[in-house]
VEXDREN-2710 file (C-alpha; in Angstrom, 1 decimal):
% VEXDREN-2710
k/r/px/py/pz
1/UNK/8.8/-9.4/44.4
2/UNK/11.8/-7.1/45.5
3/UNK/14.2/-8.9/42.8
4/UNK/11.2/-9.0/40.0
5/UNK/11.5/-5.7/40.3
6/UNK/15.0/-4.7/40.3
7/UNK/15.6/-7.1/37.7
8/UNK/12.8/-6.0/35.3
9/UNK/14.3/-2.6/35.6
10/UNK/17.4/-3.3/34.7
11/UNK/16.6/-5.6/31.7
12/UNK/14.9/-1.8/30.5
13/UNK/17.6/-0.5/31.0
14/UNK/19.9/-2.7/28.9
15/UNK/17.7/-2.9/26.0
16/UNK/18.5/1.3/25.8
17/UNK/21.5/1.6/23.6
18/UNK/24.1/3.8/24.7
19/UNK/28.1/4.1/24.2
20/UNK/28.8/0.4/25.3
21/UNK/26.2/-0.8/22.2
22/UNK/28.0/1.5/19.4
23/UNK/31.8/-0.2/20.9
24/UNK/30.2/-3.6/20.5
25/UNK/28.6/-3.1/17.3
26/UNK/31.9/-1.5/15.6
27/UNK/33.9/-4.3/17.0
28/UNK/32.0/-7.0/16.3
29/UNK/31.3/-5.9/12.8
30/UNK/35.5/-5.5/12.4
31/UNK/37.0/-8.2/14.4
32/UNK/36.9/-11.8/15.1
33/UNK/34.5/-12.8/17.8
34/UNK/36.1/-13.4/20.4
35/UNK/37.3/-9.4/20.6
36/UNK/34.2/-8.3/21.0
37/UNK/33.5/-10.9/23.6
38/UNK/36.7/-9.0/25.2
39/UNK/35.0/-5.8/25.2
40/UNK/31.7/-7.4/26.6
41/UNK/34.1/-9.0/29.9
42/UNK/35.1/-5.0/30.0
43/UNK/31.9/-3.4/30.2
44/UNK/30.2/-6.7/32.5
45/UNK/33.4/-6.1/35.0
46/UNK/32.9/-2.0/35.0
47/UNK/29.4/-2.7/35.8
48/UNK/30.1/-5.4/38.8
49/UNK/32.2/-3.0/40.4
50/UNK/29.5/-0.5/40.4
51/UNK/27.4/-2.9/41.9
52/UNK/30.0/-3.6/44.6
53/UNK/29.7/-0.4/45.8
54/UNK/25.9/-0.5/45.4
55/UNK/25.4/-3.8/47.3
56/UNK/27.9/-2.9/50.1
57/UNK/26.1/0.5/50.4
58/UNK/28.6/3.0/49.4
59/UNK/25.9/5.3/48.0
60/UNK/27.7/8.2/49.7
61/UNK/29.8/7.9/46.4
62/UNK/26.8/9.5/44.5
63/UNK/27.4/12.7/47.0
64/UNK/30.8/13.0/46.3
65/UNK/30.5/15.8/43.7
66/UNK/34.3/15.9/42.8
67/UNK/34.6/12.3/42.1
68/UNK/31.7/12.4/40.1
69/UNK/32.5/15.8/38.3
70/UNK/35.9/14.1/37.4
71/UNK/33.7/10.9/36.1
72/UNK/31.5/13.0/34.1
73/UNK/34.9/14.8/32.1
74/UNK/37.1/11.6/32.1
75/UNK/34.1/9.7/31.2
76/UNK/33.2/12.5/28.3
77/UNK/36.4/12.9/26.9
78/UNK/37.4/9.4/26.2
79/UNK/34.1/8.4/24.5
80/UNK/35.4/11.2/22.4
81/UNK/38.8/9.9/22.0
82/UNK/37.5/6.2/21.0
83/UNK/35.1/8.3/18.5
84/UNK/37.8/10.3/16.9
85/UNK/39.7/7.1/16.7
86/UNK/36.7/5.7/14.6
87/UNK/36.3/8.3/12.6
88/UNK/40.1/8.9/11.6
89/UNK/40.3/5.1/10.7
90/UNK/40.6/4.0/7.4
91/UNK/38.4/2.6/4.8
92/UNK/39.1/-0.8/4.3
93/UNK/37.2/-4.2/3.6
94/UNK/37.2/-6.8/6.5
95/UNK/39.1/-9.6/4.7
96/UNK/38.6/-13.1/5.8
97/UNK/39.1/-13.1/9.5
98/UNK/37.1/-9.9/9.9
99/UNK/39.9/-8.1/10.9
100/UNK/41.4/-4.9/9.4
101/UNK/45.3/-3.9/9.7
102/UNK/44.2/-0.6/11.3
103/UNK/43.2/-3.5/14.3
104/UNK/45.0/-6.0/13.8
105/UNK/48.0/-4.9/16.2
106/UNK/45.3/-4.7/19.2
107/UNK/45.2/-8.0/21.6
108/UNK/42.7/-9.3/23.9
109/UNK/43.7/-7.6/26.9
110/UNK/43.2/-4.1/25.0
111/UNK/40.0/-4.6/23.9
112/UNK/38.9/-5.2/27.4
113/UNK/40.4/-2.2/28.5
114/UNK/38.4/-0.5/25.8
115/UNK/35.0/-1.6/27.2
116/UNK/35.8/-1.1/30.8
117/UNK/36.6/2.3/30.9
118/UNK/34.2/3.1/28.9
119/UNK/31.5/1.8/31.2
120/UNK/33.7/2.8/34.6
121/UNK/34.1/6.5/33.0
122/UNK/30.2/6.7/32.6
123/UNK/29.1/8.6/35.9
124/UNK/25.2/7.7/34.8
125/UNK/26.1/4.0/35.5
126/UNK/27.4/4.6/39.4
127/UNK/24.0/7.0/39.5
128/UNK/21.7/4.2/38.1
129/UNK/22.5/1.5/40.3
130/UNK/23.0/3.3/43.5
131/UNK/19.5/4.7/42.7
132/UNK/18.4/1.2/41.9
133/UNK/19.4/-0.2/45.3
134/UNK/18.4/2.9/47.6
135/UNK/15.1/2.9/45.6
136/UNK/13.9/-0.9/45.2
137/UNK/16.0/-3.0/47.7
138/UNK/14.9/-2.6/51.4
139/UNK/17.3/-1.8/54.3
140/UNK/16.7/-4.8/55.7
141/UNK/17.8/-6.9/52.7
142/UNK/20.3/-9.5/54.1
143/UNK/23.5/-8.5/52.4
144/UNK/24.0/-12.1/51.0
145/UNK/20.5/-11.5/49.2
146/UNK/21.6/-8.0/47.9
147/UNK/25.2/-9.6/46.4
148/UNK/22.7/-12.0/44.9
149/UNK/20.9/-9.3/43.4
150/UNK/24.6/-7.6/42.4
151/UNK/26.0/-11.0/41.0
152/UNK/22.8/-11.8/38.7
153/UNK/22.7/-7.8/37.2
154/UNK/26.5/-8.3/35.9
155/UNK/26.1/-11.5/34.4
156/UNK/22.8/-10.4/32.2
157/UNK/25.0/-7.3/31.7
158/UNK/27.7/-10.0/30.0
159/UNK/25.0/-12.5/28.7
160/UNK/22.9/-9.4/26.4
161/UNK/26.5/-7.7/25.7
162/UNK/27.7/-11.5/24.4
163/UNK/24.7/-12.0/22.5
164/UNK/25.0/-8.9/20.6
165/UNK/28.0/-9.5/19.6
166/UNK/26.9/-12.8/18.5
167/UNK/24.3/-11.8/16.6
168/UNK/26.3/-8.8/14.5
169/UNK/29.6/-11.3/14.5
170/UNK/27.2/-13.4/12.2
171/UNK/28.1/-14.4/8.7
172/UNK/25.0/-13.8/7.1
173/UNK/25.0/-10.2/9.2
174/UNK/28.8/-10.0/8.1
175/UNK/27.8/-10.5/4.9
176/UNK/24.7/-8.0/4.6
177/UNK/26.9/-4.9/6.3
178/UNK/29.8/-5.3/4.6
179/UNK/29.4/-2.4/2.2
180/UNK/28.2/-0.8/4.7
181/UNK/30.9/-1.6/7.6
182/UNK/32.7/2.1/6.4
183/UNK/30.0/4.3/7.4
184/UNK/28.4/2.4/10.4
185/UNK/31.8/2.7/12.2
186/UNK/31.6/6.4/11.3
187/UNK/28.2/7.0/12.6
188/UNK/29.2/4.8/15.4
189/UNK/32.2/7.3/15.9
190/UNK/29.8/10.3/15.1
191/UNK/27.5/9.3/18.2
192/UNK/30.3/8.3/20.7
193/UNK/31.6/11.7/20.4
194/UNK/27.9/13.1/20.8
195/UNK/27.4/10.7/24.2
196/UNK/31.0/12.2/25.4
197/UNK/30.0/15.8/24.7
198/UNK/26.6/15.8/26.2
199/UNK/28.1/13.7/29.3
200/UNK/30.7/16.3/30.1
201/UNK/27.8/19.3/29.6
202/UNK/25.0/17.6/31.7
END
């Protein structure tokens, strides 16, 4: 019952589309597949690291106000950066491989870089799943159980993240948005810059 319940509120929680969505829905829609899958490994490895800390009980992270003050700004101000970045870029077609030259010099490494800090800068993941494990998982939890718990969180963190990219990295999806590719990655760049100015405010 205790993992029905941890895992059905987590699954809730990743259907809610936040900064990691609009990262994987630009890339995917501008490069080859296998860079927003390197994005994806990014944001799944940010959020196994929170739940490191969650499963081995470091919730006293959550009361370290300057940590997570320093988060909140970091976090804030390079959603920005990556939104500015979007917004700045220039209009151009994908050609055959999806890929643009305004990406082309980036490499697989990078791109994970790209999703991980986004999701290690984002104080509200630390909050969520300390608040997950202090609220649903029972002091008396063995700790194998709870790194069960931690293990099975990250990977549907990678397996909805990979499938999303699957699913925009599709031809026919390719092929319906490419007119469109221009003004989704600015709106994508318009609403990072949002998330990373109401994250540093709140």
């Amino acid at each position: 019952m205790e993992f029905l319940l941890i895992a059905s509120a987590h699954f809730v929680a990743l259907l809610s589309p936040g900064p990691d969505f609009f990262l994987i829905l630009q890339t995917s829609l501008r490069m080859p597949l296998k860079y927003a899958f390197a994005v994806c490994c990014g944001i799944a490895a940010a959020n196994g690291l929170y739940l490191f800390f969650a499963v081995t009980g470091l919730e006293a992270i959550r009361e370290m106000n300057t940590l997570m003050e320093a988060l909140k700004y970091l976090g804030g101000g390079y959603l920005v950066y990556i939104g500015i970045l979007l917004l700045k870029a220039p209009a151009r077609p994908i050609d055959e491989r999806g890929q643009t030259s305004f990406i082309r010099s980036r490499h697989l490494g990078k791109q994970f870089m790209i999703g991980f800090m986004s999701a290690i800068l984002n104080p509200k993941n630390a909050v969520f799943y300390l608040s997950l494990f202090t609220a649903m998982v029972s002091p008396h939890t063995p700790l194998l159980q709870r790194a069960a718990y931690g293990v099975w969180m990250t990977a549907m963190v990678l397996v909805w993240d990979t499938f999303l990219a699957a699913v925009l990295s599709g031809k026919r999806i390719r092929n319906g948005l490419s007119s469109w590719v221009f003004y989704l990655e600015k709106t994508a760049g318009i609403i990072l810059c949002f998330f990373g100015i109401m994250m540093s405010r709140h």
